[in-house]
C-alpha positions in Angstrom: -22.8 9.8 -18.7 -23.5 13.0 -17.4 -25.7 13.7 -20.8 -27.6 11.1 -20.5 -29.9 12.1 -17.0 -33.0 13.5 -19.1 -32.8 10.1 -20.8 -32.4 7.6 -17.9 -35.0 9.6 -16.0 -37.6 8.9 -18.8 -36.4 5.3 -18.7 -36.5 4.3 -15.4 -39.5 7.1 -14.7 -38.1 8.7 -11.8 -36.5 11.7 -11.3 -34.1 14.1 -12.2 -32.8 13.7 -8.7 -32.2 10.1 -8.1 -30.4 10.3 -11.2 -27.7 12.7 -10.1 -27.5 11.2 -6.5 -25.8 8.2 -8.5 -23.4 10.6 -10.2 -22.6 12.3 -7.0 -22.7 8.8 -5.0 -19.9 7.8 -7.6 -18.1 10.8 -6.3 -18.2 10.0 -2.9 -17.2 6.6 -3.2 -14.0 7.3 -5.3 -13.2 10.2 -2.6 -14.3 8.2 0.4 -11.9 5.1 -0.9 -8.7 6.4 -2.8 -6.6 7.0 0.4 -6.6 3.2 1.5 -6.8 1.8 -2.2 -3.5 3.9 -2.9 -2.0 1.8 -0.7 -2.4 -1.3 -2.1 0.6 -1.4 -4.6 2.7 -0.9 -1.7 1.8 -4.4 -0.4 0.5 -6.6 -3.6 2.2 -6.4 -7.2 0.7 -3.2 -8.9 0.3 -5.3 -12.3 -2.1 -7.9 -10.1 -3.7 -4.8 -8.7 -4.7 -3.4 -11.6 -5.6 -6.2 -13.4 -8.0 -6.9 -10.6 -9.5 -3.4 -10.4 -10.0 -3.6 -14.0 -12.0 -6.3 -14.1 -14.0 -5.4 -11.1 -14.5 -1.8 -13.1 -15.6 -4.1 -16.0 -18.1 -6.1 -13.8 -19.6 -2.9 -12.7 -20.0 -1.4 -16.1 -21.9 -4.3 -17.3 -24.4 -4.7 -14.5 -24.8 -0.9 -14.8 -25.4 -1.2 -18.9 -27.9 -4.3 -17.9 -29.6 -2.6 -15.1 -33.4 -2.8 -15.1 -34.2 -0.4 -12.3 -32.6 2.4 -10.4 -31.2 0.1 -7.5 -29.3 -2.2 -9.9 -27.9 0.8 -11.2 -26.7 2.1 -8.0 -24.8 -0.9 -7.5 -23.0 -1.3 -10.8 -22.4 2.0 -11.3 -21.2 4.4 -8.3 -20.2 1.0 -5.9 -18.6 -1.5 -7.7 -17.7 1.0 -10.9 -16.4 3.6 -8.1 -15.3 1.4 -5.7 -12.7 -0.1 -8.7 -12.1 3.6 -9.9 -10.7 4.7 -6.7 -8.0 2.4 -6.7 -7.3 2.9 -10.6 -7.0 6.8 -10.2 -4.1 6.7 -7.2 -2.3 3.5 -8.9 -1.7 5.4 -12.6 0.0 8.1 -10.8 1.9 5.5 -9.0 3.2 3.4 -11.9 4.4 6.6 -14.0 6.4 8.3 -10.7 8.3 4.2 -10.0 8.6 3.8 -14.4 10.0 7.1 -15.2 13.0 9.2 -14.2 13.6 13.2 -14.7 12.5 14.3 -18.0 10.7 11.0 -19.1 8.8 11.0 -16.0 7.7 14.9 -16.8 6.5 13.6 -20.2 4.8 10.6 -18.7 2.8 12.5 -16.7 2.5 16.1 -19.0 1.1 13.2 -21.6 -1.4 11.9 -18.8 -2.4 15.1 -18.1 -3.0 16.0 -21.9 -4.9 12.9 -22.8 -7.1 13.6 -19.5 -8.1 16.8 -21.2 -9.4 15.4 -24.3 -11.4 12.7 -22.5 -13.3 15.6 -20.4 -14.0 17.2 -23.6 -15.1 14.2 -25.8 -16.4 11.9 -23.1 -19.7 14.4 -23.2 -19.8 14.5 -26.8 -19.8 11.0 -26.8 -22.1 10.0 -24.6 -24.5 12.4 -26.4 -23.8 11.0 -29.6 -24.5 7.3 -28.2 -27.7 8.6 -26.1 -29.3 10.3 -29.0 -28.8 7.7 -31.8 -28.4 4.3 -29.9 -28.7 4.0 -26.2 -27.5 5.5 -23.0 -26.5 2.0 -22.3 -23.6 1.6 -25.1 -22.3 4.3 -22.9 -21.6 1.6 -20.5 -20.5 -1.0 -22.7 -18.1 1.5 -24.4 -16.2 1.6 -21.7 -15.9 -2.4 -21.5 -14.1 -2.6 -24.8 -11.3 -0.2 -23.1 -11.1 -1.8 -20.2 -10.0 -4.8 -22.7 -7.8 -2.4 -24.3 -5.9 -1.7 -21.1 -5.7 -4.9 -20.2 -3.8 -5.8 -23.1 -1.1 -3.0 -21.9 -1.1 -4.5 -18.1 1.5 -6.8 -19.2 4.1 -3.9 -19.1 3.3 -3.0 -15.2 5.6 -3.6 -13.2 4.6 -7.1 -11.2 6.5 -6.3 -7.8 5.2 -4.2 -5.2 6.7 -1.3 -4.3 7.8 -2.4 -0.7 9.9 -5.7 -0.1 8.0 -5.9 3.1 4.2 -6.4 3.0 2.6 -4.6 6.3 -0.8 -4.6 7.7 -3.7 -2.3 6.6 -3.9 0.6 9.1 -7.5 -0.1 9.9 -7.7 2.8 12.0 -6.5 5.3 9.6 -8.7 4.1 7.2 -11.4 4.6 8.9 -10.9 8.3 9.9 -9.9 8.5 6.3 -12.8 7.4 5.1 -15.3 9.5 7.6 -13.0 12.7 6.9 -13.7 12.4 3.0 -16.9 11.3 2.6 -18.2 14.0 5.3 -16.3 17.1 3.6 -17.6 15.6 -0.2 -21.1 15.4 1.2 -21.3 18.7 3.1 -20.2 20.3 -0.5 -22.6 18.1 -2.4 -25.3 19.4 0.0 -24.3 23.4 0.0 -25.7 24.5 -3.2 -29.6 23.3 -2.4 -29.3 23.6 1.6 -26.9 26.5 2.2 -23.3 26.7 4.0 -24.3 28.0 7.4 -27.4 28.9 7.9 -30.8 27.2 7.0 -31.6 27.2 3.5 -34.5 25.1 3.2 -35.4 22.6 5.6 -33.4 18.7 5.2 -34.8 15.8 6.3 -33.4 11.8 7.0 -36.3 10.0 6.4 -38.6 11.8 8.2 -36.3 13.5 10.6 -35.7 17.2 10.1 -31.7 17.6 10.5 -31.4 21.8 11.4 -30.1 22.3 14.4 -29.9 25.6 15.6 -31.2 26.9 12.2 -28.0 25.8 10.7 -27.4 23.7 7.5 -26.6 20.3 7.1 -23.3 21.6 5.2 -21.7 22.8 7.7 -21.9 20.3 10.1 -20.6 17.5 7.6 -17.8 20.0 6.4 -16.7 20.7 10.0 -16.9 16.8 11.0 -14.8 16.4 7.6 -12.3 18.9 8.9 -11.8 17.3 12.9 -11.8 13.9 11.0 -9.1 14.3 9.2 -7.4 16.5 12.0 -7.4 13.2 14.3 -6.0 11.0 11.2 -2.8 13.6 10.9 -2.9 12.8 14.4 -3.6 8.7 14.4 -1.0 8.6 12.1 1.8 10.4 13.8 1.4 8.2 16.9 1.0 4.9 14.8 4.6 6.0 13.5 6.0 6.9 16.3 4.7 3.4 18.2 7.0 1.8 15.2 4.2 0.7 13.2 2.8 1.1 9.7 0.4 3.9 8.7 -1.4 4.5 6.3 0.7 7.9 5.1 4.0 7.9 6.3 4.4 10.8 8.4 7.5 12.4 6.4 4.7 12.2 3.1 2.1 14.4 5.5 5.0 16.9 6.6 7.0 17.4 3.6 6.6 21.6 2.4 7.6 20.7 -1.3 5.0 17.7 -1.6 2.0 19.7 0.2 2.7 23.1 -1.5 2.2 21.0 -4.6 -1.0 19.4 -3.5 -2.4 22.4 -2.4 -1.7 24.3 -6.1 -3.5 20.5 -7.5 -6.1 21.4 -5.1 -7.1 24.8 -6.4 -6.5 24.1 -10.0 -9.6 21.2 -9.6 -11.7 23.9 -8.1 -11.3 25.9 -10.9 -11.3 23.4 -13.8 -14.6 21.7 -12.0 -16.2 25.3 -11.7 -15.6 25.9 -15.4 -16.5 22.8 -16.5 -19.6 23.0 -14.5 -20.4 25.9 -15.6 -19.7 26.8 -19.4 -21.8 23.5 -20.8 -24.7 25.1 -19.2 -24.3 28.7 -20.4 -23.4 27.6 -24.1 -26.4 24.9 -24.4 -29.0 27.5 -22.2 -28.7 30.4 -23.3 -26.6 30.1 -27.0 -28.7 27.2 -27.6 -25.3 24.9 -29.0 -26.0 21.2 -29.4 -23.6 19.0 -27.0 -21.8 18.5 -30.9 -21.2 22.6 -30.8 -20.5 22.7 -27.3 -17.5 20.2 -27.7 -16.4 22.5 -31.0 -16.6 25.5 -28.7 -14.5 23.7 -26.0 -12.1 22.1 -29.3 -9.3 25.1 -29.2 -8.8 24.5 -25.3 -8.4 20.7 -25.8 -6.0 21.3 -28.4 -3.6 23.9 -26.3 -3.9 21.6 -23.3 -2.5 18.2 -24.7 0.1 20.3 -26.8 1.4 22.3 -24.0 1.4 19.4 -21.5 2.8 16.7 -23.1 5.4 18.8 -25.4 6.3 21.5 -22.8 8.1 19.2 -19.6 11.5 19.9 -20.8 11.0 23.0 -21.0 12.1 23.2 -17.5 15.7 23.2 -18.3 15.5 26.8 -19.9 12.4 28.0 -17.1 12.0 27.1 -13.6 8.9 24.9 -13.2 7.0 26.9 -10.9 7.8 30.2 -13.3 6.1 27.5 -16.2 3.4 27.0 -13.4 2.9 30.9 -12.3 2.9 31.7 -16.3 -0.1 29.1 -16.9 -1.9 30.3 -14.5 -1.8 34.2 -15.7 -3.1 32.3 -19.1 -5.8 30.7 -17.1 -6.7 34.3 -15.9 -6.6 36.1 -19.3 -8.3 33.4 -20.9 -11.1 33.4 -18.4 -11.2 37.4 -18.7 -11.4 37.8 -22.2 -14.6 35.0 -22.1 -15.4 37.5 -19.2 -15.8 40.5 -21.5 -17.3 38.4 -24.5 -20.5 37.3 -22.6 -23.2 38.2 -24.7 -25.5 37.5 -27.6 -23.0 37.9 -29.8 -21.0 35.4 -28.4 -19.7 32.5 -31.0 -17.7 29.5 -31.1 -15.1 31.4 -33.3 -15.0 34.5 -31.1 -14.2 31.8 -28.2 -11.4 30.2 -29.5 -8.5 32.8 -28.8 -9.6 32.8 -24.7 -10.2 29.1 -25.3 -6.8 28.5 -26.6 -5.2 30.8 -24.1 -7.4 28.9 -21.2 -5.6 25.3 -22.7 -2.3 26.4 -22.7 -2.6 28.0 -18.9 -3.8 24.2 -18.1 -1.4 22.9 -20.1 1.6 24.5 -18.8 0.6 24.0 -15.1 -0.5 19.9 -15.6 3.3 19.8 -17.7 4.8 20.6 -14.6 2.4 20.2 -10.9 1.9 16.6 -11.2 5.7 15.7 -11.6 6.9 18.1 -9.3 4.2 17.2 -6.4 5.3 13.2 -6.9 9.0 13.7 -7.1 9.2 15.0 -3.8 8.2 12.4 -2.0 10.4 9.1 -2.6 9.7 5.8 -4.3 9.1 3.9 -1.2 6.3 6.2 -0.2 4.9 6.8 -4.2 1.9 5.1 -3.9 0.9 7.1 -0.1 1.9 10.4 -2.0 -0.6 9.8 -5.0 -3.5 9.1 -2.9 -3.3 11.7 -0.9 -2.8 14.0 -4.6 -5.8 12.2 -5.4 -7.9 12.6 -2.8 -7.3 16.4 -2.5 -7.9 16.5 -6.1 -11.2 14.6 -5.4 -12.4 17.0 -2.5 -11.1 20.1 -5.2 -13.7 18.8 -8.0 -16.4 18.6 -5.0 -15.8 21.9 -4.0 -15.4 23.4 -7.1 -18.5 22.2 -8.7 -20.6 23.2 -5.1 -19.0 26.5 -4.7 -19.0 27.4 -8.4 -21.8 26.0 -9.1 -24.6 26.6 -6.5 -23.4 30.6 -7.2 -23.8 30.4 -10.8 -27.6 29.3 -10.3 -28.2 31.5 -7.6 -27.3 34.3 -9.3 -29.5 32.8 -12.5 -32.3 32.3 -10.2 -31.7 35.8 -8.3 -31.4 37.6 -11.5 -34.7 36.2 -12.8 -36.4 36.9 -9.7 -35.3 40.1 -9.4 -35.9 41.2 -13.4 -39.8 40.0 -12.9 -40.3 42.0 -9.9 -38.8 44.8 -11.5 -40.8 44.7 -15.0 -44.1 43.9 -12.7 -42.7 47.1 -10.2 -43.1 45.4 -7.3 -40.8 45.9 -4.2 -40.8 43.0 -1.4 -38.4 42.3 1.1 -35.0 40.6 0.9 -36.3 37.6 3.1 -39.5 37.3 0.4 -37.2 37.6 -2.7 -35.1 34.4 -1.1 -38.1 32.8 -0.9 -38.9 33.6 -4.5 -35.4 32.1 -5.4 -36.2 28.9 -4.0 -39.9 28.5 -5.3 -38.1 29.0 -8.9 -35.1 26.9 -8.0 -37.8 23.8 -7.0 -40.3 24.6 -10.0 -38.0 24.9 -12.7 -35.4 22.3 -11.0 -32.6 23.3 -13.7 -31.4 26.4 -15.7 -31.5 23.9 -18.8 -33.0 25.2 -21.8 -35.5 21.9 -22.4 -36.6 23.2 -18.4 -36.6 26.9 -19.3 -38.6 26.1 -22.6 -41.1 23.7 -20.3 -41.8 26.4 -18.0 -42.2 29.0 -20.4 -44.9 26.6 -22.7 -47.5 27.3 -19.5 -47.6 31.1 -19.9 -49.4 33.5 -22.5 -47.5 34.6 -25.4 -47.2 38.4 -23.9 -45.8 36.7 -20.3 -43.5 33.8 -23.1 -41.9 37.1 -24.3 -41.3 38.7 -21.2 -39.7 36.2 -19.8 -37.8 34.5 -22.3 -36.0 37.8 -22.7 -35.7 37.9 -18.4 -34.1 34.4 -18.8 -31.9 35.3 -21.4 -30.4 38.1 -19.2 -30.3 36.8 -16.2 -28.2 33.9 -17.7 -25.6 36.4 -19.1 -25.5 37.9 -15.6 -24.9 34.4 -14.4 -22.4 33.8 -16.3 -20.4 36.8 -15.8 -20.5 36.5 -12.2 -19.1 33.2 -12.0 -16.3 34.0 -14.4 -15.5 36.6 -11.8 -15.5 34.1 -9.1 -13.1 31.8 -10.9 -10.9 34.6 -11.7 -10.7 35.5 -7.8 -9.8 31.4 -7.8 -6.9 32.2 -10.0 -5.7 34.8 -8.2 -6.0 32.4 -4.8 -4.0 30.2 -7.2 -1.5 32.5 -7.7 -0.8 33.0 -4.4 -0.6 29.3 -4.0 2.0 29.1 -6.0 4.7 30.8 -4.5 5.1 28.3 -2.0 6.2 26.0 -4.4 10.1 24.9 -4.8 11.7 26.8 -7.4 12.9 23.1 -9.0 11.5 19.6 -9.0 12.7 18.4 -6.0 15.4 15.8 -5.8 14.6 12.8 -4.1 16.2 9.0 -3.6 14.9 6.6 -6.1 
């Protein structure tokens, strides 16, 4: 839905920005809920579960499709539509890890993580396809005839919880849960436009003006994130140790083999978010691909990644997992090199497709292995605990990725253009002017999209159109480069990451 903004905007006449604040609250509320909502297949039948959440997903789509204004929209689509996702994402990880054993389980979830892949690459092509010749709304309803689908396949869900002995929610651990995750999402959400420490621009609640010390917002939500979740590790231990039921089982939170795992998840969705963020942008901005091309251009990855991950899970009996895992993520870093040096004007889809390909089969290889590993360390009992808190990691890594990633990318954008006008116009200020140059540009131009860029540049004289269209051109292969660079120090933070993991899939009691 994601290519549908510039449309909604013009429907609803608003703005570009109460648009996105429904994609990011959609975010939050998935990350805010998925740690409690993971629990519920441990005390209700996980076939009742998810038929419920499926129909309340439904319900949310359709008032979302029907909506008339921007507040209807908010509530079919990030809070009952989220709401219902955030106990779908945890509970499909849950039914493969109690369905499967050993190397059916690996395929199970290698083929999970393959078919993932080709719905982040065709979603957007999609939705572009059904914005452009019908309606952004059949985007919506699209999704109500799989939710149909899938409910035609509940029937093979298992209908007993996974505990014989139904406990209480942990209220309190659910709460810090949901403070901790929804202040850490938010304080990234907010670090690209308002800065991570210090004062960016000024941020206001209403008409309150929320700075102290000259700090950012950012910081204080990512740090109350932080000592929220510190005091759940903390809730939780006690809870257990009183003899009552928490909401992670304390041998899930402590276990070396399950967190390693988690924290090698965690990295990988920086990354894959920081891409994806990323190289839509460069190839419609600056190469000036349709969303048609840019889902050609992103084809060969698609391709490697369902391949490798749902055909390459046995191949741990020849090669360790983690050396499968280590290997894919070299492949991630050689892919994202060779697209690295390519950055140009001569860049073209076919050119892309080796590093493309290569990129795939890095993801491939690490989703064909991660997931199962990560899960099968913790046992069955505890399953559904163990795949919210994959989730929820996973959820804060896309967060992160997309505001580290991202806000970097169009600062160095914005930077370069700033600095390639002063430059052709010799003019020398200092570096406190030139930030405040950044964030004129960054609030006039709003986007680095090329229907923004091509606005902006329709005000200007043809001698100032030709300067600049030039100056945007570069400064979007500078950009671009420097955020490759940035994911490939990610990678090598990967790497590292990685060595903590257990040689084998652990072995645990079924």
């Amino acid at each position: 839905m994601n290519v549908a903004i510039p449309t909604m905007v013009d429907e609803f006449d608003t703005t570009v920005t109460v648009i996105q604040g429904a994609v990011s609250l959609y975010s939050l509320v998935i990350a805010a809920l998925i740690l409690p909502a993971s629990t519920l297949p441990s005390r209700h039948s996980s076939r009742r579960v998810m038929t419920v959440a499926l129909i309340v997903y439904a319900g949310g789509t359709l008032v979302a499709a029907i909506s008339w204004n921007t507040t209807i929209l908010y509530i079919g689509w990030p809070l009952i539509e989220g709401s219902a996702a955030a106990v779908l994402f945890p509970l499909t990880y849950t039914v493969l890890r109690v369905s499967y054993e050993d190397d059916d389980r690996a395929k199970a979830f290698g083929l999970l993580a393959g078919v993932s892949g080709v719905g982040s690459t065709l979603g957007p092509i999609i939705g572009g396809a059904l914005t452009t010749y019908a309606s952004w709304r059949w985007g919506f309803t699209l999704q109500i005839i799989g939710v149909g689908a899938i409910l035609f396949f509940v029937r093979y869900v298992s209908p007993s919880p996974l505990s014989e002995t139904r406990s209480s929610l942990d209220r309190g651990g659910t709460a810090l849960s949901i403070v901790g995750s929804t202040s850490l999402v938010t304080g990234f959400l907010l670090s690209g436009k308002y800065g991570w420490l210090v004062e960016r621009r000024p941020f206001f609640v209403g008409e309150l003006q929320f700075n102290p010390f000259g700090t950012s917002p950012a910081i204080w939500f990512l740090g109350g994130g932080l000592l929220a979740f510190a005091a759940f590790v903390q809730y939780e231990r006690r809870l257990e140790r009183a003899g009552k039921s928490p909401l992670v089982p304390l041998n899930v939170l402590t276990n070396r083999s399950f967190l390693s795992g988690v924290i090698t998840y965690n990295i990988r969705s920086i990354i894959s978010a920081g891409f994806f963020f990323i190289f839509p942008v460069y190839l419609q901005a600056v190469l000036g691909y349709t969303a048609f091309e840019t889902g050609l251009a992103l084809l060969p990855y698609s391709l490697a990644s369902v391949l490798f991950a749902a055909f390459t899970p046995g191949w741990r009996k020849f090669i360790s997992p983690k050396t499968l895992i280590q290997v894919g993520i070299v492949c991630i870093g050689f892919g994202l090199v060779l697209l690295y040096e390519q950055t140009g004007p001569g860049q073209t889809i076919s050119r892309m497709a080796i590093p493309m390909a290569i990129y795939g089969v890095g993801v491939g290889l690490i989703l064909a292995q991660i997931t199962n590993m990560t899960m099968s360390a913790i046992p069955t009992a505890d399953s559904a605990e163990a795949s919210g808190v994959l989730n929820v990691s996973s959820s804060i890594g896309y967060a992160m990725g997309t505001a580290v990633v991202g806000s970097y990318f169009l600062g160095q954008f914005y930077g370069s253009v700033v600095d390639r006008v002063l430059r052709a116009e010799h003019v020398t200020v200092s570096v406190e002017q030139r930030n405040d140059l950044v964030i004129a540009l960054e609030d006039a131009v709003e986007t680095a999209t090329e229907a923004t860029q091509q606005q902006f540049l329709n005000q200007l004289t043809p001698p100032q159109r030709r300067l600049l269209e030039g100056i945007f051109e570069a400064a979007m292969f500078d950009a671009q480069q420097a955020a490759l660079l940035l994911l490939i120090l990610f990678v090598l933070f990967l790497l590292i990451a990685s060595t903590f993991l257990p040689r084998h899939v652990p072995e645990t009691d079924e």
